[in-house]
N, C-alpha and C positions, 0 to 999 in steps of 0.2 A: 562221487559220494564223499563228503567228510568223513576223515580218520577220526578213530574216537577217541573223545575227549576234548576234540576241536571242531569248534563251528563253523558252520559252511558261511559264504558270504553272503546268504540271503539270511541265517540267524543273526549274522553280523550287523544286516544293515536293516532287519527289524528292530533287533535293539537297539541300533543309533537313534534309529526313528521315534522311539518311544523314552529313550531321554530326552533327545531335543523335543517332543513334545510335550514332556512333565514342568518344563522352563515356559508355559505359553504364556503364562501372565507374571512371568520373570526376570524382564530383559534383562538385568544387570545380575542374574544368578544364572543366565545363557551365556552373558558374552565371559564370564567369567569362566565357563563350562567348556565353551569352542573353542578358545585359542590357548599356544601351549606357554602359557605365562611363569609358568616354571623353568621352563629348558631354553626357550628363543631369549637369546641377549636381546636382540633389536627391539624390543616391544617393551623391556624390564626399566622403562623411562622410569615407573612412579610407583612406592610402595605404598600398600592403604593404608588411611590413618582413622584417629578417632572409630568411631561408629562403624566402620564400614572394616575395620581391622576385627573388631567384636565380634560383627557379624557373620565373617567370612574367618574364621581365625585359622583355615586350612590355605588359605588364599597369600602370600607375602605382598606380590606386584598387579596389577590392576589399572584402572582408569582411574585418572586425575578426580578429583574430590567433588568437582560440578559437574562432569557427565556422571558419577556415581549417583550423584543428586537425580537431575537426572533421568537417568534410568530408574531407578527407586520411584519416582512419581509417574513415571509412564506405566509404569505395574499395577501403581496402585489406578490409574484411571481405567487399565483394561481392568481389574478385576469388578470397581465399582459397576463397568457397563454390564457385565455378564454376558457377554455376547452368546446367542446360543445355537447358530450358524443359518437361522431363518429370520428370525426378525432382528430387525433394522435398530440399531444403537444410535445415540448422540455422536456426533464427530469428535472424536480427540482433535484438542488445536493446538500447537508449542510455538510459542514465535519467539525466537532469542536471540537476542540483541547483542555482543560484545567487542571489547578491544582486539586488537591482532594475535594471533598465535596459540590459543587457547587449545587447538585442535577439534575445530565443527569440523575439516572435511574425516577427519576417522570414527568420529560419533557418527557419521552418515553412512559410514560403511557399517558400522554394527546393526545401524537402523535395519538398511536393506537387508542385510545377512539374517539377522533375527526374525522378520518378520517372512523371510522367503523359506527360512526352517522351521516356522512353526506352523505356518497356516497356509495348506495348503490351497490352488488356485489362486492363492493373491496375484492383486495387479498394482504395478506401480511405476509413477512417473518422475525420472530425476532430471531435475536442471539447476541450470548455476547462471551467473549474471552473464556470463560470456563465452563462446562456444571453449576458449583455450582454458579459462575456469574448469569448466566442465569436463574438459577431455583430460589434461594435465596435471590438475588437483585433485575435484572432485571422483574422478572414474579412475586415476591413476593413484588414490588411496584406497578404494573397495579393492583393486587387482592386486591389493600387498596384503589384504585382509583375508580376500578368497582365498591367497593360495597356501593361507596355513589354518583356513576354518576345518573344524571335524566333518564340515558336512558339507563339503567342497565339492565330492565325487558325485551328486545329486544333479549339480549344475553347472550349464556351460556357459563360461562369462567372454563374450563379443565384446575386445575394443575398440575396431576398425571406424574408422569415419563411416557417418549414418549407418553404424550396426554397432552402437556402444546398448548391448545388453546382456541379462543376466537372465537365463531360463532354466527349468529343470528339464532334465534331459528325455523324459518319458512324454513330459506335456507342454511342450516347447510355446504351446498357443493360448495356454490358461492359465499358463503358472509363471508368470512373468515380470523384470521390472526392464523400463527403455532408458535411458537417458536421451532428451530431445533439449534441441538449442530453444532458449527462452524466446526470442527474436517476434515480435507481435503478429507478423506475421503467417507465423506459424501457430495463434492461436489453437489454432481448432484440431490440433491433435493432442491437444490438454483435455479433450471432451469426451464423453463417453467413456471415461475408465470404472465399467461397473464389476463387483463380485458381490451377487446377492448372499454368495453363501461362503464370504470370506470375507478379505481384508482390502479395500481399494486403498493405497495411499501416494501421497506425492510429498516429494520432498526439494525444496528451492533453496541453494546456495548463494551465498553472496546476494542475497533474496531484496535489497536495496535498489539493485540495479534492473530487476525485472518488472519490466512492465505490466501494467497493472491490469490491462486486459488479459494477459497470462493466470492473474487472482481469481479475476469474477470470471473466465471459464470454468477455471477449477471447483469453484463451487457447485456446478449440477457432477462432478464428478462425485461426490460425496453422501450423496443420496439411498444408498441402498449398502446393505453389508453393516461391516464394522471400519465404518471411514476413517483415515488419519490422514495430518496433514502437520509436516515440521516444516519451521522456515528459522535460517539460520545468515546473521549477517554482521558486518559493521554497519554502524547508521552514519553513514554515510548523505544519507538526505532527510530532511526534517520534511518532506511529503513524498506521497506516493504511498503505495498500499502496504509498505511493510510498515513503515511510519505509524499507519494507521492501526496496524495492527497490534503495534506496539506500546504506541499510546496515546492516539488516537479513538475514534469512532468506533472501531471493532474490536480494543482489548479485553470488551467486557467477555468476547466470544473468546479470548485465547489462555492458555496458561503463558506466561509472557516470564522471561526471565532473564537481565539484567548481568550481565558477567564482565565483572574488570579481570583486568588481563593478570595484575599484579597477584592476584589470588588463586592462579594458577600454577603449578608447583612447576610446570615445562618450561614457562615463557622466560624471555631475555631481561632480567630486574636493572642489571646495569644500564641495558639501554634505555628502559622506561625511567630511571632515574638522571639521566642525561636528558631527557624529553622534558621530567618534571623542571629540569632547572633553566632548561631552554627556552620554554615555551610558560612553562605554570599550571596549576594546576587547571584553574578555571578555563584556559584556553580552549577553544574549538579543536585542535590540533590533538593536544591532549586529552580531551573527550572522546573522540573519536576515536583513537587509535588505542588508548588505553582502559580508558573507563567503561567504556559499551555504553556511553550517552550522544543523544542526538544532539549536534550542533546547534546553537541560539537564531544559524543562519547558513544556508549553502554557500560554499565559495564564490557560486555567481548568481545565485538565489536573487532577484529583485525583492520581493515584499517577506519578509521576517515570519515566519510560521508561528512562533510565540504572539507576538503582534495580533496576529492573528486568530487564534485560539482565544484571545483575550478579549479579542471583539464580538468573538460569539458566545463568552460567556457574561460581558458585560449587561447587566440591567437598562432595560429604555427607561428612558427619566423624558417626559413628555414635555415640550415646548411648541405652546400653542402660534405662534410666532415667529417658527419655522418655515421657511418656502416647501411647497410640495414642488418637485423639479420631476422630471424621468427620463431615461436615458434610455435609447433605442439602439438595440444594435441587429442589425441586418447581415443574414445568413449569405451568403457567394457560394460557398459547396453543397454538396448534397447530403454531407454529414454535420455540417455546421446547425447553427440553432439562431432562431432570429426572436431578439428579448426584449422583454417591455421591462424597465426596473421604476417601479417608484424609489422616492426617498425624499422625506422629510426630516429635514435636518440631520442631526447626527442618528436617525432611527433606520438604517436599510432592512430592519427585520418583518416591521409590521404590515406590512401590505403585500400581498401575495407577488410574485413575480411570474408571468406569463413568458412560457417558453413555447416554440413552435418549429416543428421541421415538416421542411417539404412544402412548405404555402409561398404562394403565389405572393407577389407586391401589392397588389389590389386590396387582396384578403386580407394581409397583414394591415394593411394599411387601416381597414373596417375595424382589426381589434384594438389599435393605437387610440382610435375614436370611440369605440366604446369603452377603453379604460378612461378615457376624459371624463366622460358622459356621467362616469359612472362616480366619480372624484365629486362631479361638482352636483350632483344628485345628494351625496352626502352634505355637503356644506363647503367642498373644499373648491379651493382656484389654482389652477393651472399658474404655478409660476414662468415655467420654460418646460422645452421637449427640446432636449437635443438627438438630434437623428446622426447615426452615421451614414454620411450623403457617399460614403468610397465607392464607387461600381454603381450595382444598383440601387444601391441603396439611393441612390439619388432619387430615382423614380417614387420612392416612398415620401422622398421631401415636397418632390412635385404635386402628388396625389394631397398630401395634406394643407399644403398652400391652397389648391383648387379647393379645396373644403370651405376654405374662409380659416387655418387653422395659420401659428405663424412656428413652426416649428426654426431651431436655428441647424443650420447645417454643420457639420462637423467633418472635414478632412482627416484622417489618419496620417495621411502622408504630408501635411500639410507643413507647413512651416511655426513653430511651437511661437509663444509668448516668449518665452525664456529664453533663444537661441545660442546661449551662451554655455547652457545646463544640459541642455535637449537635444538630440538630433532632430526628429518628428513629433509632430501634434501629439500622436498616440503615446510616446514616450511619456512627456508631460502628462499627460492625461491620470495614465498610471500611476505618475510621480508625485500630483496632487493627491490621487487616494493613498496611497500612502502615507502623504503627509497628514493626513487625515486618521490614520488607521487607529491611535490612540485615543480617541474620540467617540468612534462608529459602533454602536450594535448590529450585528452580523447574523445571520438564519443559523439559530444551532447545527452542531454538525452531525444531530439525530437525524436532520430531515435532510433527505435527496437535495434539495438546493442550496442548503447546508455544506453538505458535505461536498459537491461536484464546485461549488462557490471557493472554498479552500482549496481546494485541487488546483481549479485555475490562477488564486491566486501566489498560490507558492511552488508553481511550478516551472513558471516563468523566468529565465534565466537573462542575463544582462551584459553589456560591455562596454566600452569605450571607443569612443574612435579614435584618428591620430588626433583630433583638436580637443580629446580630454570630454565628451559631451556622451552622455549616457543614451543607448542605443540598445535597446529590448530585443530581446529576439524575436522572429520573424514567426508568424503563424506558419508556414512552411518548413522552417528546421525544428520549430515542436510535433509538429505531421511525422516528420523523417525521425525523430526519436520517439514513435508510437503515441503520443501526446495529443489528446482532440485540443481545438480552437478553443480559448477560455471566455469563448463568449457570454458566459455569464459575468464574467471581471468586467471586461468589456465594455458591457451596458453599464454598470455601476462604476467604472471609471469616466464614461461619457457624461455623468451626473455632476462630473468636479468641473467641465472645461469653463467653467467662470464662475465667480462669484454672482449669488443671485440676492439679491434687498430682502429682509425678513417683513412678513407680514404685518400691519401694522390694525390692527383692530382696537376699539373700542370697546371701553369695560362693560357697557350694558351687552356686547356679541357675546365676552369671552364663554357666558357657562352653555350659549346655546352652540359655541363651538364643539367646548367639550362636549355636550349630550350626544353632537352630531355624530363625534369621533367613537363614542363608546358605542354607538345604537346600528351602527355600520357594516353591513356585512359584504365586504370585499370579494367575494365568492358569487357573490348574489349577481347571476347573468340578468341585464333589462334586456335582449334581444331575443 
């Protein structure tokens, strides 16, 4: 029985429970609340300034002026949603990009901390680009955050190899967050993290380096509850799905936020200004590490993502006098994808591109013949097919020769034009779209072929050998870095392996060309 005048520890830890839960659509008036930023030297890094000094004027030390940011707009998105712990809200999305040293992995710890003391049954997933990220940084700054939080004694935080978690101590199975390695692998325990009547969230460190099947699991995680999802990194690569989400295809989904390092009151300025004068500003180097901007080009990036994005937003400008060409590329695994790509002249956008898994060479072969069929029904002529004859694809060259068709075969591993440039046929291949890319209208990166088109082509990394000759990496070491075959490149590199004569028509054809082309419906199956 409590003496009186003093509360027992079940009055005690009712009223913790009822502060920390008057902070639920507060986070930066919790984390300010939880930790003792008066009395702990170690944490008395940064005193608030501006706006957040006014607002807090009981407050001296605090968090740096961006995660105040911050936290302040993640308040205001939980309050917008009104979450009312039965029906289902919009997903909160943060994806933030920055230079070195800013401190993402201690804003990670307030993440988890905050959302595991205010909503009960939450569940959550943390990872980082690398299991040593993860254990080292990322988990070894929440265990310096846990053990001076107000609301510590709630929960038991596991660092151990394959047991880095954090649960509360009464519902160890419902009230949870994991940390699990990114590794593609290990997709499929990103799945299923449902709380219809809480908080599901996940949160990716170093979020550059995780693979992108890691992404689009996470995405049915977020279906049900009050979903969140923060991803936090240097950009590190100008594709892959954080890229994208940053500024990309998917930022329209994110709150996306941008942090040079210089503007943070903790980081190293001498050193960044030793970078500035090393490097410059404009440099990729300097971007990277200090600005929070994505490089112009990966270190070993083959085709330029900018480049890129410029092709898919470039206008077709029509020229009736363009070869119609198409590039075949045939599938060898059982995940790969076997493509039909048209393209007329500088235009690869307008004419659908037929993708297929899992069909036979026979079948494939039927749809090669009725994409012809279907060409010269409109008005158009077949200038070339180039087939990739590697493996079996050959059997696809054979079937359509047997047709009466003259398809040209194309080695991969063959020996290039250029052997001086080149190691392999397929090197080159590449290396003419490329050359090309300044030129080409490319499938927005709205649409699925769009977007998996970009993917493939800037994800492809490159090297030299000892005689100086450019050597693309192997569809087997993109396999081994979680990377599917960019078979869609592929096909639409296979359209460059020669130059083809432009059409030559006659001014009474030109306008019943044109009619041909406008009145066309590419879609339209004849079989």
């Amino acid at each position: 029985m409590a003496k009186p005048g003093k509360k027992s520890k079940v009055e005690l830890d009712e009223e913790l429970s009822k502060d920390s839960g008057s902070f639920y659509q507060d986070p930066l008036g919790w984390v300010l609340w939880a930790f003792p930023w008066d009395t702990d030297l170690s944490i008395q890094m940064v005193e608030l300034q501006g706006k957040w000094k006014k607002r807090y004027p009981d407050c001296k030390y605090g968090p740096d002026e961006w995660a105040c940011e911050f936290l302040w707009q993640w308040g205001q998105e939980i309050k917008k949603r009104g979450f009312d712990g039965v029906n289902a809200v919009d997903p909160i999305r943060f994806s933030t990009v920055s230079g070195h040293g800013i401190g993402k992995s201690t804003l990670t710890a307030w993440l988890i901390l905050f959302i595991m003391s205010t909503r009960p049954y939450c569940k959550g997933v943390v990872t980082a680009g690398t299991d040593n990220q993860l254990k080292t940084k990322t988990w070894s700054e929440l265990g310096k955050w846990y053990a001076i939080c107000l609301t510590r004694d709630w929960f038991d935080l596991g660092t151990g190899r394959g047991a880095m978690n954090l649960t509360h101590r009464k519902h160890k199975m419902t009230w949870r967050t994991d940390a699990l390695t990114s590794r593609a692998e290990n997709s499929e325990a990103f799945a299923g993290l449902h709380a219809a009547n809480s908080t599901p969230f996940y949160i990716f460190d170093e979020a550059s380096q995780i693979d992108d099947v890691i992404y689009e699991v996470r995405e049915g995680g977020g279906t049900d509850g009050e979903p969140m999802s923060f991803d936090f990194g240097n950009p590190t690569r100008n594709s892959g799905r954080f890229f994208e989400n940053c500024e990309g295809a998917f930022k329209h989904r994110y709150i996306v936020r941008q942090i040079d390092s210089r503007s943070v009151q903790v980081t190293n300025k001498k050193l960044f200004k030793e970078w500035l004068e090393d490097y410059g500003e404009d440099s990729d180097f300097f971007k990277v590490r200090v600005r929070g901007m994505f490089p112009s080009a990966g270190s070993h990036q083959f085709m330029r993502t900018d480049e890129v994005i410029a092709a898919q937003e470039r206008e077709v400008v029509e020229d009736i006098t363009a070869p119609l060409v198409i590039g075949v590329d045939v599938a060898r695994f059982g995940d790969d994808e076997s493509v039909i790509y048209p393209r007329i002249g500088n235009d690869c956008r307008s004419w659908p591109i037929e993708r297929y898994k899992g069909i036979d060479t026979v079948a494939f072969t039927g749809r090669i013949v009725a994409c012809i069929r279907k060409f010269r029904q409109a008005g158009y002529t077949v200038s070339a097919i180039f087939v990739d004859g590697t493996g079996i694809g050959g059997a696809v060259v054979d079937q359509l020769r047997h047709l009466g068709y003259n398809p040209i075969e194309v080695q991969f591993g063959s020996r290039p034009m250029d052997s001086l440039v080149y190691r392999y046929k397929s090197d080159e291949l590449w290396g003419n779209l490329r050359d090309a890319m300044p030129n080409l209208c490319l499938p927005a990166p709205t649409t699925k072929d769009g977007l998996d088109l970009k993917s493939d082509l800037t994800k492809r990394e490159y090297a030299y050998t000892l005689t100086d000759r450019i050597h693309l990496e192997t569809k087997k070491l993109m396999k081994e870095r979680g990377l599917d075959s960019p078979d869609l490149a592929d096909a639409l590199a296979l359209t460059f392996t020669q130059d083809v004569a432009p059409i030559v028509l006659d001014r009474s054809m030109s306008n019943q060309a044109n009619t041909a082309q406008s009145d066309y419906d590419p879609l339209e199956a004849d079989w």
